[in-house]
C-alpha positions as CSV (number, residue, x, y, z in Angstrom):
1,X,-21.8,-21.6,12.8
2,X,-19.8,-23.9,10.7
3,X,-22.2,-23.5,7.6
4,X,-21.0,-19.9,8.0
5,X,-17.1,-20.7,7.9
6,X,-15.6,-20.0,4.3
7,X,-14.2,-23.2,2.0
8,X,-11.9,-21.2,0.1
9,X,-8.6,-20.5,1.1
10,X,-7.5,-16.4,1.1
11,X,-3.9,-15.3,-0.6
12,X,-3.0,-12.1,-0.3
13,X,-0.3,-11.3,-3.3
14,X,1.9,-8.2,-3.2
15,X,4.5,-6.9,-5.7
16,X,5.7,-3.9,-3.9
17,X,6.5,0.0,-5.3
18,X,4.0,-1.0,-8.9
19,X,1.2,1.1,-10.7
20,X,-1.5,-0.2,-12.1
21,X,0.1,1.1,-15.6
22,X,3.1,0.1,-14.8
23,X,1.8,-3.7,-14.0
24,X,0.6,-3.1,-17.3
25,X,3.5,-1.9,-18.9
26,X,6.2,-4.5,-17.6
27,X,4.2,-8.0,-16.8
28,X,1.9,-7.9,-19.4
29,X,2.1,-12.1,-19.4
30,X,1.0,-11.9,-15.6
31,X,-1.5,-9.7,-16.8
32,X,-2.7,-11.4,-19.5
33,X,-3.0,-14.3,-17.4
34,X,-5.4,-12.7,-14.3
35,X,-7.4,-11.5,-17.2
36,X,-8.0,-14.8,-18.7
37,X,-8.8,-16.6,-15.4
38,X,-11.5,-13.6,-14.8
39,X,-9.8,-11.6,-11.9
40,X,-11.0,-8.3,-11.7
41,X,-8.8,-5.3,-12.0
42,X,-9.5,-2.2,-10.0
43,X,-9.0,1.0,-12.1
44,X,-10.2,3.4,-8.8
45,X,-7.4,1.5,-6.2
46,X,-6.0,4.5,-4.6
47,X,-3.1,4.6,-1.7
48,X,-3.5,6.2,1.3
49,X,0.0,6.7,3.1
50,X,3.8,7.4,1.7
51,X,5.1,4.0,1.5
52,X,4.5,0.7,2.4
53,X,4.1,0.7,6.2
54,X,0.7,3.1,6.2
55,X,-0.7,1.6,3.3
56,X,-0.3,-2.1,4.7
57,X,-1.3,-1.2,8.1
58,X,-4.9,-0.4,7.0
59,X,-5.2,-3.6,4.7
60,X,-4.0,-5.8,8.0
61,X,-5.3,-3.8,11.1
62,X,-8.4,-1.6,9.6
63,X,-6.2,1.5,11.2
64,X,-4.4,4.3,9.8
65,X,-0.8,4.1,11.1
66,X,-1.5,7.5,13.2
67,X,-4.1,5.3,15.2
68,X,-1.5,2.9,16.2
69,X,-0.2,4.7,19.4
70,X,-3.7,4.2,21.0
71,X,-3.9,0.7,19.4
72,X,-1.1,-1.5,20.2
73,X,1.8,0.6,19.5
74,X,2.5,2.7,22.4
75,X,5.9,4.1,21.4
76,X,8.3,3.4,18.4
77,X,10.4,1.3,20.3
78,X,7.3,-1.1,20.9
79,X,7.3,-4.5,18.9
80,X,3.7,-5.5,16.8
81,X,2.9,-8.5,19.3
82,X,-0.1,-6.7,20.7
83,X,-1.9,-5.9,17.1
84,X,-4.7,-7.6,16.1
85,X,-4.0,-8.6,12.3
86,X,-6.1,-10.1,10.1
87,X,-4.5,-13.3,10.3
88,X,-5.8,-13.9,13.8
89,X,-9.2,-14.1,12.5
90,X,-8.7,-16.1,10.1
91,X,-6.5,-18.7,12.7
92,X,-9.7,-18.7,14.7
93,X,-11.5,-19.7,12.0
94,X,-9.3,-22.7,11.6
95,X,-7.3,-21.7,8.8
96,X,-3.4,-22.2,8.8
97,X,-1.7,-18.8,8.5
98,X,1.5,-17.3,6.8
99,X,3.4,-14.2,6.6
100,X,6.5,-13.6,4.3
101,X,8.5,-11.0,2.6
102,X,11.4,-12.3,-0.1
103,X,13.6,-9.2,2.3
104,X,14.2,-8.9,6.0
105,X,15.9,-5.8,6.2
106,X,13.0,-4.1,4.2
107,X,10.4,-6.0,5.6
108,X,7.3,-3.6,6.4
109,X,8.2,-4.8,10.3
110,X,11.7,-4.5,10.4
111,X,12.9,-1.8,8.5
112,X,13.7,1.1,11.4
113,X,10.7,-0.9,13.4
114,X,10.9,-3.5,16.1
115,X,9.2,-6.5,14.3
116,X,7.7,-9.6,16.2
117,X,8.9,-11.2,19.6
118,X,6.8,-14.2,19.0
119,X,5.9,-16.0,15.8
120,X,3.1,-13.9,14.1
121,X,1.8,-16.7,12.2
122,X,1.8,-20.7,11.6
123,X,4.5,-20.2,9.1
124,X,7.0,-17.4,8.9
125,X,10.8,-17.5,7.3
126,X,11.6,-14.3,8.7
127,X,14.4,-16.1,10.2
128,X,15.4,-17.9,7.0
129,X,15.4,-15.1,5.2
130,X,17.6,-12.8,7.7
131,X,20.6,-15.9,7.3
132,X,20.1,-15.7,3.4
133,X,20.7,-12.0,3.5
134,X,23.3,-12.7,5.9
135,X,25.5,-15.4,4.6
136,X,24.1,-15.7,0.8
137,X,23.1,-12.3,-0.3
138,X,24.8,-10.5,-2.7
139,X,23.9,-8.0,-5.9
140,X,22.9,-5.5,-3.9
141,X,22.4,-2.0,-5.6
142,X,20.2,0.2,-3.4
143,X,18.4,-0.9,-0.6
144,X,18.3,-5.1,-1.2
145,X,19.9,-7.9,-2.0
146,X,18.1,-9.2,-5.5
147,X,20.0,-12.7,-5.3
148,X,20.9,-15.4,-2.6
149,X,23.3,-17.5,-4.4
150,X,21.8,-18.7,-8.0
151,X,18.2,-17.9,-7.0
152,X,16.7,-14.5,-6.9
153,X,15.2,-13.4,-3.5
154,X,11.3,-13.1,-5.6
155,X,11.5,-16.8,-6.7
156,X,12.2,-18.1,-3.3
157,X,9.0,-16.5,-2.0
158,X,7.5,-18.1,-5.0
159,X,8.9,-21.4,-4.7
160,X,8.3,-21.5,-0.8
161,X,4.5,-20.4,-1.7
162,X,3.6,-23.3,-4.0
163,X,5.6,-25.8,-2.0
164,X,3.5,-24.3,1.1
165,X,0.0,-24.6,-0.8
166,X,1.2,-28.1,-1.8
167,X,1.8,-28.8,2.2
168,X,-1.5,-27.7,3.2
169,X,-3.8,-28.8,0.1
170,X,-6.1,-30.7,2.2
171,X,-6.5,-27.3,4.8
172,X,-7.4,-24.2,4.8
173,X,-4.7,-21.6,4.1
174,X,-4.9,-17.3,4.8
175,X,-0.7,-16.6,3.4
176,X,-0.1,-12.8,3.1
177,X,2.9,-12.3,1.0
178,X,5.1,-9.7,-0.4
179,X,8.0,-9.2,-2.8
180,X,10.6,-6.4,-2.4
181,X,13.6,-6.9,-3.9
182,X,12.8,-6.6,-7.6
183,X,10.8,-3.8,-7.5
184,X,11.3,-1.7,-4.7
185,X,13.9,0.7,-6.1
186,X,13.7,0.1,-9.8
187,X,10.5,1.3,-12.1
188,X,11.5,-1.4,-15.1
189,X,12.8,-4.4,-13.3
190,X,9.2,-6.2,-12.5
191,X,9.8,-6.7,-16.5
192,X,12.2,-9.7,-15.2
193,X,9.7,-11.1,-12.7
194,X,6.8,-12.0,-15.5
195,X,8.0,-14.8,-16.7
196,X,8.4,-16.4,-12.8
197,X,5.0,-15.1,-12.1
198,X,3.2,-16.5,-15.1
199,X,4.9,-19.8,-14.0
200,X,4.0,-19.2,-10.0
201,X,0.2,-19.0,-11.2
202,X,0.3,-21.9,-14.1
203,X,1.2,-24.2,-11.3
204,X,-1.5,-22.7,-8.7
205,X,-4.0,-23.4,-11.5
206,X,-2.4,-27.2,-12.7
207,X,-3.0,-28.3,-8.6
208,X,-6.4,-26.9,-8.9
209,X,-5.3,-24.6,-6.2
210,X,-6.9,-21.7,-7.8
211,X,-10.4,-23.1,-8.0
212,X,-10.7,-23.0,-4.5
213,X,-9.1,-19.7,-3.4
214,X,-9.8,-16.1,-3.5
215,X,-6.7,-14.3,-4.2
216,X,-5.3,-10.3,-4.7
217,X,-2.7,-9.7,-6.2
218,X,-1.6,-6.0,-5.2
219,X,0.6,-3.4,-5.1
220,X,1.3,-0.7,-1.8
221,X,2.2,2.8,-4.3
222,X,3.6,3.4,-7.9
223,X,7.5,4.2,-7.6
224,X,8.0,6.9,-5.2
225,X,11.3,8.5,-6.9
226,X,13.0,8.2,-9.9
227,X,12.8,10.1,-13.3
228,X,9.0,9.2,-13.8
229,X,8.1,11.2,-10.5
230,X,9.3,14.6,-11.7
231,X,6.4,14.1,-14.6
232,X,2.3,14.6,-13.6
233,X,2.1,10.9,-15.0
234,X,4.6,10.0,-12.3
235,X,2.6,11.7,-9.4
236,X,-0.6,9.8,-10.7
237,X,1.0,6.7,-10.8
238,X,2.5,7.0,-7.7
239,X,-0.8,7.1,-6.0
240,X,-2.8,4.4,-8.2
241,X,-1.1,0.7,-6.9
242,X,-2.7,-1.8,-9.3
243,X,-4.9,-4.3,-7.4
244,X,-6.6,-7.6,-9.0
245,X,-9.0,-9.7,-7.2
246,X,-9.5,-13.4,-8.6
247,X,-12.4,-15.6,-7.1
248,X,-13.2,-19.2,-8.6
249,X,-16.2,-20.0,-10.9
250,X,-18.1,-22.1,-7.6
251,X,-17.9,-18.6,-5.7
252,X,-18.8,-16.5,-8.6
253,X,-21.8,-18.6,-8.8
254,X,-22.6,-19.4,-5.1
255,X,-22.4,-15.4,-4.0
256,X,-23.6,-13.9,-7.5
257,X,-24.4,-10.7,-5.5
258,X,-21.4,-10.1,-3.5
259,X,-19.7,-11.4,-7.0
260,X,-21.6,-8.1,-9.0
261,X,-20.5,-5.9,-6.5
262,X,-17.1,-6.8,-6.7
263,X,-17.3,-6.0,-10.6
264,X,-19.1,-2.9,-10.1
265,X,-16.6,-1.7,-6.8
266,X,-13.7,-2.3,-10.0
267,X,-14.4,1.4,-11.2
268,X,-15.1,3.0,-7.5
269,X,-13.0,4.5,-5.5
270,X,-11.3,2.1,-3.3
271,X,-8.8,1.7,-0.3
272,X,-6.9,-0.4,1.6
273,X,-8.9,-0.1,4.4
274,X,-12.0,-1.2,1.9
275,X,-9.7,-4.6,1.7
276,X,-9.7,-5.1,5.4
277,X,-13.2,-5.0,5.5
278,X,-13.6,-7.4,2.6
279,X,-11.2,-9.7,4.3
280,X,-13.7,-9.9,7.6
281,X,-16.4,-10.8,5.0
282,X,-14.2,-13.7,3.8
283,X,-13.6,-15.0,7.6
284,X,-17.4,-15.4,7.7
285,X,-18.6,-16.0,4.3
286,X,-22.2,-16.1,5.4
287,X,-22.1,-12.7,5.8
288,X,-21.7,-12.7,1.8
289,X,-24.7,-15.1,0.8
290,X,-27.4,-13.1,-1.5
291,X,-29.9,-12.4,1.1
292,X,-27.6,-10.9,3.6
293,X,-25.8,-9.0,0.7
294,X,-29.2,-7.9,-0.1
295,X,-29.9,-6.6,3.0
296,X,-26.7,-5.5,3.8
297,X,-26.6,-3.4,0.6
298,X,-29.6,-1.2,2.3
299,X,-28.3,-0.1,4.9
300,X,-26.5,3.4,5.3
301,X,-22.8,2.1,5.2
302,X,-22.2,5.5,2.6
303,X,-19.9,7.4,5.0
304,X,-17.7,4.4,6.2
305,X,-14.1,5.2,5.8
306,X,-14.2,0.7,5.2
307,X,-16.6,-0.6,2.9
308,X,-16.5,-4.3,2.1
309,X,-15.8,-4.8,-1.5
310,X,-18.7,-7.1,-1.6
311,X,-21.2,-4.4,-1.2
312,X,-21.7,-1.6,-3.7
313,X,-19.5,1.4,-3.4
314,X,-21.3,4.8,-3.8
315,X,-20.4,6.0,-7.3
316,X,-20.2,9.6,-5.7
317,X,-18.0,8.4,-3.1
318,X,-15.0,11.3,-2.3
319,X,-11.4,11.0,-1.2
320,X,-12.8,13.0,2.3
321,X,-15.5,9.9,2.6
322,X,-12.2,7.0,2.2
323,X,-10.1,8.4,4.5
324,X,-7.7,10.0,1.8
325,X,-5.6,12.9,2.4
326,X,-6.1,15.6,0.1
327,X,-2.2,15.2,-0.6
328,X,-2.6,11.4,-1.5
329,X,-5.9,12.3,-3.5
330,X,-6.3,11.5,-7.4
331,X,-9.5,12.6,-7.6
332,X,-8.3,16.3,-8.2
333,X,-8.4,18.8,-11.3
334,X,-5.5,21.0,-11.4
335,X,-4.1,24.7,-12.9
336,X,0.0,25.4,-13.0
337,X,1.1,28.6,-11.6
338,X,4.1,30.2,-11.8
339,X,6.8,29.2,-9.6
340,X,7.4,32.4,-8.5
341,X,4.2,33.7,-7.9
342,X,3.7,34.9,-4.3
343,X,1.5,31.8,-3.7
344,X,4.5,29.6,-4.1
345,X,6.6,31.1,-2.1
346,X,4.4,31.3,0.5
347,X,3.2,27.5,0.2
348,X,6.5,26.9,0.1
349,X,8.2,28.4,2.7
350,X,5.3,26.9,4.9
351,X,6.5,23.6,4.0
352,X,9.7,24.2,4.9
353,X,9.3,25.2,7.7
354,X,7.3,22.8,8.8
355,X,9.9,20.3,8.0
356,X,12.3,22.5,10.5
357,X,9.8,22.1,13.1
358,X,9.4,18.2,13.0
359,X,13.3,18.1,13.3
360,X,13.7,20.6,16.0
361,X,14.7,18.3,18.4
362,X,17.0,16.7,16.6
363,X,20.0,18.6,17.2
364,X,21.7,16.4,14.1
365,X,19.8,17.6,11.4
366,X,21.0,20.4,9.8
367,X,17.8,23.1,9.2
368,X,17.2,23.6,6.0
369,X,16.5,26.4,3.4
370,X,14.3,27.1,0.2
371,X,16.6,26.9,-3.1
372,X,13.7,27.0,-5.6
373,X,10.3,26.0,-5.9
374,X,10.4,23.4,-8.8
375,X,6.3,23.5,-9.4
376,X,3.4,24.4,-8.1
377,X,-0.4,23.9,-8.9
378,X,-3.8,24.9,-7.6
379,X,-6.2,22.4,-7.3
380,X,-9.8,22.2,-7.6
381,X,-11.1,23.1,-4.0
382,X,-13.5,20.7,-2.7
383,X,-17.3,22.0,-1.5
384,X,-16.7,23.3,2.3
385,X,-19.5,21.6,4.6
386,X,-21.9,23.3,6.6
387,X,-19.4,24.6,9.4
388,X,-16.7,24.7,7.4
389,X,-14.7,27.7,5.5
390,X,-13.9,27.8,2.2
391,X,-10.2,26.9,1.2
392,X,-7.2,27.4,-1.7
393,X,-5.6,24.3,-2.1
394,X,-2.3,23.4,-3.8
395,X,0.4,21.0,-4.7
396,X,4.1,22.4,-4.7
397,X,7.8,20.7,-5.5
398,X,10.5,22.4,-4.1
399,X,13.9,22.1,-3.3
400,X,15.9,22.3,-0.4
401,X,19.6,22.8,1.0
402,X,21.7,21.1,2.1
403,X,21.3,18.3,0.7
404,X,19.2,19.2,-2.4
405,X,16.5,17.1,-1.1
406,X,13.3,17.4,-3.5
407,X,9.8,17.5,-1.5
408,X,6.2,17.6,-2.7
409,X,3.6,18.6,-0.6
410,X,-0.3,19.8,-0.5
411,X,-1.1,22.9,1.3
412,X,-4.5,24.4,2.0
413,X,-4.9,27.9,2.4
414,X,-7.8,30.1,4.4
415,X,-8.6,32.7,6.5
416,X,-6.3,31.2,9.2
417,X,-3.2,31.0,7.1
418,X,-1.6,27.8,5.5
419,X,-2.0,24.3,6.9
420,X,-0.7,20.7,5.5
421,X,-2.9,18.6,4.0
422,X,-1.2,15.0,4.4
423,X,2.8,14.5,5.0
424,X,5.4,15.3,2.8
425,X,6.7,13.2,0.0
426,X,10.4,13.1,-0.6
427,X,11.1,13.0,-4.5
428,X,14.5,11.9,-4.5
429,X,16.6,9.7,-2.7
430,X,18.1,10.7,0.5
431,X,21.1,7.7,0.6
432,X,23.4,7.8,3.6
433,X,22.0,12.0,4.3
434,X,19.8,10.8,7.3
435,X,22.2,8.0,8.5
436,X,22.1,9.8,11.8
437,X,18.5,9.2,12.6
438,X,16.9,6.0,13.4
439,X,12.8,7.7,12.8
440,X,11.8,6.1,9.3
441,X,9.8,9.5,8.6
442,X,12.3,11.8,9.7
443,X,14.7,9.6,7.4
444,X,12.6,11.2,4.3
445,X,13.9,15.1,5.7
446,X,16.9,15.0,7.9
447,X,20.3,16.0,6.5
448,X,22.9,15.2,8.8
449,X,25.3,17.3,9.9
């Protein structure tokens, strides 16, 4: 059994609200670095949830956030005591654990949720960071605090990380980390976190902390509002989060198959529920060796929704196959229409109303009303299976009062009339408008009167 338990400690590394391009475009020194010390980047990483909370929860859990209420979340008012994350296999294992976010008030846990009761992990500054928002915090512009005195919130997290892998050098370490503060609201400020990352993994490397850890570095989504979002590019980039995965030379060598898949998986369609499953592998590295990969590698995993990056993806894999909502998907070709052709106005007014419904009890929100339909296009439909119908599918912007609120949505229609494919993305931001409502997703839509 111990032969079986993995030498290599597990970081997972998250910058949050980044592209893959946009990784590319402002920390091209970080870049330069992963590429140089032969971590793989994955061009087919694609998000499956609005922001960070459902695209986190299927990376730590293996669940989609609507599975949650039969899981371990039995209401919203529950705290996340009863989930079983990753982290706890890893413990088992005999690993030390850690969990930390350089923001308390945006933490994925916190923000409009109910957090922890008890200490999730081995080591966890939640606490330490809710007194530096508290008592230190200031530059605040939108939703953070970038600064706790002289020291920006990103190179605390960075600081307390090496400091923690110097701490545990002789153990085993699973630390699952994120950063918020820089890039949450901002598309161009990661540009002023590449220096302090380039140093964060020069020290990694100088204690030979790198040789004997497999680490991602990842993103949740591309910037979900701003300027760039109005564009096609935008809408793209929203959905690809860049994702890197570093091993050392002894595992590239010791697991040369799992190693080749991992290469290969790099132009695949991927998730974060593909992650989750990798991270099992990772708990019980025998699982990895060549002859189990081999075998593994035969049988019919095709139609998991979780696929182990270790094992080969199927090249024809779709976005139905990974658990991706059509609205979510970037696998699509598309064709503009005219915005006020009678398929956008009846796409659009479906949205809307739908909107109204999932606010009808909330006596606070104003209802709202179609202004325009900004854009709309119709997207390749997919091949119906055997019991299936066919399908029109689209993609619409539109824009609603009061509030001007800017929503984007995917709509199927057939011979039933016009369902929702996925939630609905909100384009712009929505400030102090949905102060009245405590429901992060209703936050997205409410207006308040």
């Amino acid at each position: 059994m111990v032969a079986n338990r993995t030498t290599y400690n597990v970081i997972v590394l998250g910058i949050d609200a980044v592209s893959r391009l946009n990784f590319y475009r402002t920390m091209p020194k970080t870049v330069s670095f992963m590429k140089d010390y032969g971590a793989i980047d994955f061009l087919g990483y694609n998000k499956v949830g609005d922001n960070t909370f459902p695209n986190l929860i299927p990376l730590l859990l293996g669940n989609r956030e609507s599975e949650l209420k039969h899981k371990c979340l039995p209401n919203s008012k529950a705290t996340f005591d009863n989930c079983p994350f990753v982290w706890e296999w890893f413990k088992q294992a005999g690993f030390y654990t850690a969990f930390a976010e350089d923001s308390s008030s945006l933490g994925m846990f916190n923000y409009v949720k109910s957090g922890f009761s008890r200490t999730p992990t081995d080591y966890y500054p939640h606490t330490f960071m809710t007194e530096a928002e508290a008592n230190a915090g200031y530059n605040k512009d939108f939703n953070s605090f970038l600064c706790m005195n002289d020291y920006y919130f990103y190179q605390v997290l960075l600081d307390y990380i090496v400091n923690l892998t110097n701490t545990l050098k002789n153990n085993k370490l699973f630390g699952f980390f994120w950063e918020i503060t820089m890039s949450h609201d901002y598309l161009n400020y990661p540009m002023v976190m590449d220096d302090n990352y380039l140093d964060f993994f020069n020290k990694l490397k100088d204690t030979n902390y790198l040789n004997k850890t497999v680490l991602f570095l990842m993103s949740d989504h591309g910037i979900r509002w701003g300027g760039i979002r109005s564009t096609k590019q935008g809408r793209l980039e929203e959905r690809l989060p860049f994702l890197f995965i570093m091993v050392p030379p002894s595992f590239r060598e010791e697991y040369s198959e799992a190693y080749s898949n991992l290469k290969l998986n790099s132009r695949r369609l991927t998730t974060p529920l593909d992650i989750h499953a990798t991270l099992m592998d990772l708990v019980n590295i025998g699982s990895i060796n060549n002859t189990v990969i081999s075998k593994r590698s035969k049988e019919d995993y095709a139609r998991n929704r979780s696929i182990s990056l270790f094992l080969p993806i199927p090249s024809n894999r779709t976005c139905k196959l990974a658990d991706i909502d059509d609205h979510w998907c970037t696998c699509h070709r598309d064709t503009v229409l005219h915005n006020e052709s009678s398929e956008a106005i009846q796409a659009s007014t479906h949205v809307v109303k739908h909107l109204n419904v999932l606010m009808s009890d909330h006596f606070e929100c104003a209802p709202l009303s179609l202004v325009k339909v900004v854009e709309i296009t119709e997207l390749e439909a997919g091949r119906p299976d055997e019991n299936e119908m066919g399908w029109r599918e689209y993609t619409v912007v539109l824009q609603t009062s009061p509030g001007d609120g800017v929503f984007e949505a995917t709509v199927r229609f057939d011979s039933r009339g016009w369902t929702l494919a996925g939630t609905v993305s909100r384009l712009n931001l929505y400030g102090d408008q949905s102060r009245c409502v405590e429901d992060y997703h209703l936050k997205l839509y409410c207006y308040c009167v």
